[in-house]
C-alpha positions as CSV (number, residue, x, y, z in Angstrom):
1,X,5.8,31.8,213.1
2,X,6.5,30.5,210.0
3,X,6.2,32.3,207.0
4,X,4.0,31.1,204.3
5,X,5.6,30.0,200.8
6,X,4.8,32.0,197.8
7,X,3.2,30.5,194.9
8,X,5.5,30.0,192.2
9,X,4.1,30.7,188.8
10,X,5.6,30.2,185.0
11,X,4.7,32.8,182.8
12,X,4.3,31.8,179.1
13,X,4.1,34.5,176.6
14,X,5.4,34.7,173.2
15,X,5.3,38.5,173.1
16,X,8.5,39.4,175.3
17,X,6.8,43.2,176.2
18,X,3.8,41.5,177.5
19,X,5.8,38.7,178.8
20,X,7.0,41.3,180.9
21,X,4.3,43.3,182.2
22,X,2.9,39.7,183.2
23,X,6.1,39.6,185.0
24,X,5.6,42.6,186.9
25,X,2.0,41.9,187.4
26,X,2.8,38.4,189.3
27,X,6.1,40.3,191.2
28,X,3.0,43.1,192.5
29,X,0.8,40.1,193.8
30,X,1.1,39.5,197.1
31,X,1.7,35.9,197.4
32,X,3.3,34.9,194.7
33,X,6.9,34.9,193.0
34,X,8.1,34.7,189.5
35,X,9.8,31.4,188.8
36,X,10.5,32.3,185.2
37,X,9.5,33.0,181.5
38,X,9.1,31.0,178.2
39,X,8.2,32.7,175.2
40,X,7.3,29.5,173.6
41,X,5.7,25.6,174.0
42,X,9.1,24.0,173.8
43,X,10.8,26.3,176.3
44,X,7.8,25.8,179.1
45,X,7.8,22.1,178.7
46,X,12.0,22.2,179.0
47,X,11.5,24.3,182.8
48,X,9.0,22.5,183.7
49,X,10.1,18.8,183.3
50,X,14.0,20.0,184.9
51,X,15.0,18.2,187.9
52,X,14.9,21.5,189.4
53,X,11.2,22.7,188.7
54,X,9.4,24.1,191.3
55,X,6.4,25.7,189.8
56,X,2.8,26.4,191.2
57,X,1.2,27.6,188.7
58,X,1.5,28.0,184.8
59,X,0.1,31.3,183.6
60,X,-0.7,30.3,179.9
61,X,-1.2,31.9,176.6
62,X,-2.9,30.0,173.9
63,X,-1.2,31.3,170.7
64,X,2.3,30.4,171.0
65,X,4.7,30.0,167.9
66,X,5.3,26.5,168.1
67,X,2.2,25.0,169.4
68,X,-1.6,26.0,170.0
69,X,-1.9,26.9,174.1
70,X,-4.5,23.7,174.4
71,X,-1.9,21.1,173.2
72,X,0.6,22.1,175.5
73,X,-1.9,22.4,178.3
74,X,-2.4,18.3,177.5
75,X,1.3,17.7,177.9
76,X,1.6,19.3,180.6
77,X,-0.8,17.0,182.2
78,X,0.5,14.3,180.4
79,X,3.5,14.3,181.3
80,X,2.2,14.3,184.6
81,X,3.3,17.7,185.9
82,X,1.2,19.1,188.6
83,X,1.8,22.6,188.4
84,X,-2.1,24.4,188.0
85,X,-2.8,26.9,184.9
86,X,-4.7,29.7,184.1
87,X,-5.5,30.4,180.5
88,X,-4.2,34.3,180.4
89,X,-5.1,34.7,176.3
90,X,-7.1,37.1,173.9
91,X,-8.7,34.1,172.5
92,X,-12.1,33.8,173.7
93,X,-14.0,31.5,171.1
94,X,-16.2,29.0,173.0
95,X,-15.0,26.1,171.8
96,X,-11.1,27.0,173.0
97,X,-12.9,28.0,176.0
98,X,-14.8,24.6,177.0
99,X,-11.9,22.7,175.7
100,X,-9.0,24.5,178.2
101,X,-11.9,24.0,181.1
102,X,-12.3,20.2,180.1
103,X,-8.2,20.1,179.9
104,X,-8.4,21.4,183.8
105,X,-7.7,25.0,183.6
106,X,-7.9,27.0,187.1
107,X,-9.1,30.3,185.7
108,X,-9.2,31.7,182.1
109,X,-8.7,35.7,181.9
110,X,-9.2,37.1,178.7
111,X,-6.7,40.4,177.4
112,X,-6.6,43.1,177.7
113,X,-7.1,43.3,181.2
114,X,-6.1,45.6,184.2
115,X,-3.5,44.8,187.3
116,X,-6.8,44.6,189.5
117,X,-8.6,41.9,187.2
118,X,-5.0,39.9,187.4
119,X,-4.9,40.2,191.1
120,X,-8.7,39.3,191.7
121,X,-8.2,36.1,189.6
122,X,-4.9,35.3,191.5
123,X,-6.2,36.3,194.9
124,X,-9.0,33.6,194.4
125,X,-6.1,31.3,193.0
126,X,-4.2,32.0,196.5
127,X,-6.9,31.1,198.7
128,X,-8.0,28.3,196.8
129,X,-4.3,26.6,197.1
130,X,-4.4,27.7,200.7
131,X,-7.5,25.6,201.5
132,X,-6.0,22.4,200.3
133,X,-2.8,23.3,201.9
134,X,-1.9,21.3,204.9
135,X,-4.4,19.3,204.3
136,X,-2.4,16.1,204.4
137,X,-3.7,13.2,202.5
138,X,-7.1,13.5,202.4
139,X,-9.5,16.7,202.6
140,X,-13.4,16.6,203.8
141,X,-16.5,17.3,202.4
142,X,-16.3,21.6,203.3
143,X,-12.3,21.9,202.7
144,X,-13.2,21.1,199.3
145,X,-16.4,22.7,198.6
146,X,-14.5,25.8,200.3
147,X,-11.6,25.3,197.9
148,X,-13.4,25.3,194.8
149,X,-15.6,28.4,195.7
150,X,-12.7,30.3,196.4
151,X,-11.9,29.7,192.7
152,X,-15.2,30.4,191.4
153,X,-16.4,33.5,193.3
154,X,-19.7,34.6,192.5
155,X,-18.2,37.8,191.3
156,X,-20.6,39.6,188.4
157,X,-18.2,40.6,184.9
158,X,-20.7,44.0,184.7
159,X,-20.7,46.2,187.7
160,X,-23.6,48.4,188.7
161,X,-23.1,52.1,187.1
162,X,-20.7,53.9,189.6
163,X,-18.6,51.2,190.6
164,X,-15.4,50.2,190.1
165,X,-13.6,46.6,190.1
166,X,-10.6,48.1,191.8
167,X,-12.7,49.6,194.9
168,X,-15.0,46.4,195.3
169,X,-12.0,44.3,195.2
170,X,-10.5,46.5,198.1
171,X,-13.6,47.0,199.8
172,X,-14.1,42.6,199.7
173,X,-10.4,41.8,200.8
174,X,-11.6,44.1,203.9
175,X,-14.0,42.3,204.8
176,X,-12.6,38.8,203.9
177,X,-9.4,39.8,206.2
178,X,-11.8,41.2,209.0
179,X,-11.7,38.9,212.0
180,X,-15.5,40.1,212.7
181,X,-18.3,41.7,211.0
182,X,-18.0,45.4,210.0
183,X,-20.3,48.0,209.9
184,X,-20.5,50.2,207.2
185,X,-18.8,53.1,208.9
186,X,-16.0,50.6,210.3
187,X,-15.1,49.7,206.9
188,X,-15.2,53.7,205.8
189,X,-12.7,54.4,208.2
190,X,-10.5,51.7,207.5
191,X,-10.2,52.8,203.6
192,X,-10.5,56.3,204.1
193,X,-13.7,56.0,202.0
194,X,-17.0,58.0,202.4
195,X,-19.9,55.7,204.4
196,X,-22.3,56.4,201.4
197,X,-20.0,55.1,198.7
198,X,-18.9,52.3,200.8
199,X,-22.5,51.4,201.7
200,X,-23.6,50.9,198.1
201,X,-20.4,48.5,197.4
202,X,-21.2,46.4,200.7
203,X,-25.0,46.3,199.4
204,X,-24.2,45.0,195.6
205,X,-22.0,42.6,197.7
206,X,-25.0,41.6,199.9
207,X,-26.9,41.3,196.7
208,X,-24.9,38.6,195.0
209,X,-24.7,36.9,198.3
210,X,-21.2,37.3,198.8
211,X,-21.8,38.7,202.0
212,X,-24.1,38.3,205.1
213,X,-25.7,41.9,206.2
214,X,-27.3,40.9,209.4
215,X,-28.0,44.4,212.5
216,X,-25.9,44.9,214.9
217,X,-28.1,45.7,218.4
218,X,-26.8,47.3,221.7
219,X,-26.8,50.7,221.3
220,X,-29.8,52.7,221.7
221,X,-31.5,53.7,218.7
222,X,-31.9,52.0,215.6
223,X,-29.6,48.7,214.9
224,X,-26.6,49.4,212.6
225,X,-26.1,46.9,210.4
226,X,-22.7,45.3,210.2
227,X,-21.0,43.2,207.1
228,X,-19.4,39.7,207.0
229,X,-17.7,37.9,204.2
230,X,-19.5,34.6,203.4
231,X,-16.7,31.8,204.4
């Protein structure tokens, strides 16, 4: 079997302590490898245009010392380079914001943020480069519809009082890895999680139609109802 290639990503970050917890954060991520650092707009377009660049994807922070996030974001594309970007910046004025997603950004995560924000917003980045993986030449109709919801889940920024990003994002990638519909009790076993507080997470889920809740019949008594990820 062969095994599949990690995503190679470029961090650029000015500040070297957060240079290097962004680091860590990408080296934590399953999926993905760190291909290096620049701490400024020169240095990113330098490892980028080498003979030797192999880069993914360009995690990118808009207030670099030599040049403003958004103008190296159009030489990057430019200068042809296909490498994808995500905006990672505390910037978060409209106008930067509708200008980086005109420029053809990939995702734009605003700091301070937590390790499980990062990996939500690269775990849709992974899925979203695996569905046009392989694809050869030319993709249909569903690849790419496919693709670009996996970049754009229908994910809510304000969670219903009680829960927690961390737990809905482990209680999804359950599902989404599950080769069949799970019930709620399936999925409480398999996180070690009571059935009531994994019942209200697979609900909200249901609710923002992430996930189909349809019964499950064959044993006697009332259907249980069983939990699949939306595809």
């Amino acid at each position: 079997m062969i095994a599949e290639r990690l995503i190679r990503v470029l961090v650029v970050e000015d500040e070297p302590v957060v240079a290097e917890v962004h680091s860590e954060y990408v080296r934590r991520t399953d999926g993905y490898t760190l291909a290096g650092v620049a701490h400024t707009a020169a240095e990113a377009l330098k490892f980028l245009q080498a003979p030797e660049a192999d880069v993914d994807l360009v995690l990118l922070d808009m207030n670099l010392p030599d040049l403003h996030g958004l103008d190296l974001l159009r030489r990057i594309r430019g200068a042809g380079i296909p490498s994808d970007v995500i905006a990672v910046t505390a910037v978060r004025e409209l106008p930067v914001v509708r200008q980086a997603m005109s420029a053809g950004i990939a995702q734009y995560l605003i700091k301070p943020f937590t390790f499980a924000a990062f990996s939500t917003k690269l775990g849709a980045y992974r899925e979203f480069h695996a569905n046009l993986a392989g694809q050869g030449s030319s993709a249909t109709q569903s690849e790419v519809d496919r693709a670009l919801a996996a970049l754009r889940p229908a994910v809510p920024a304000v969670l219903p009082k009680g829960l927690s990003p961390e737990t809905l994002q482990t209680v999804s990638e359950t599902l989404k890895q599950a080769g069949a519909p799970m019930s709620a009790s399936e999925v409480s076993a398999a996180l070690s999680m009571s059935r009531i507080t994994v019942r209200r997470y697979l609900e909200h889920l249901t609710a923002q139609r992430a996930v189909l809740r349809t019964p499950r019949y064959g044993s006697p008594g009332r259907p249980e109802l069983e939990y699949a990820w939306r595809r």
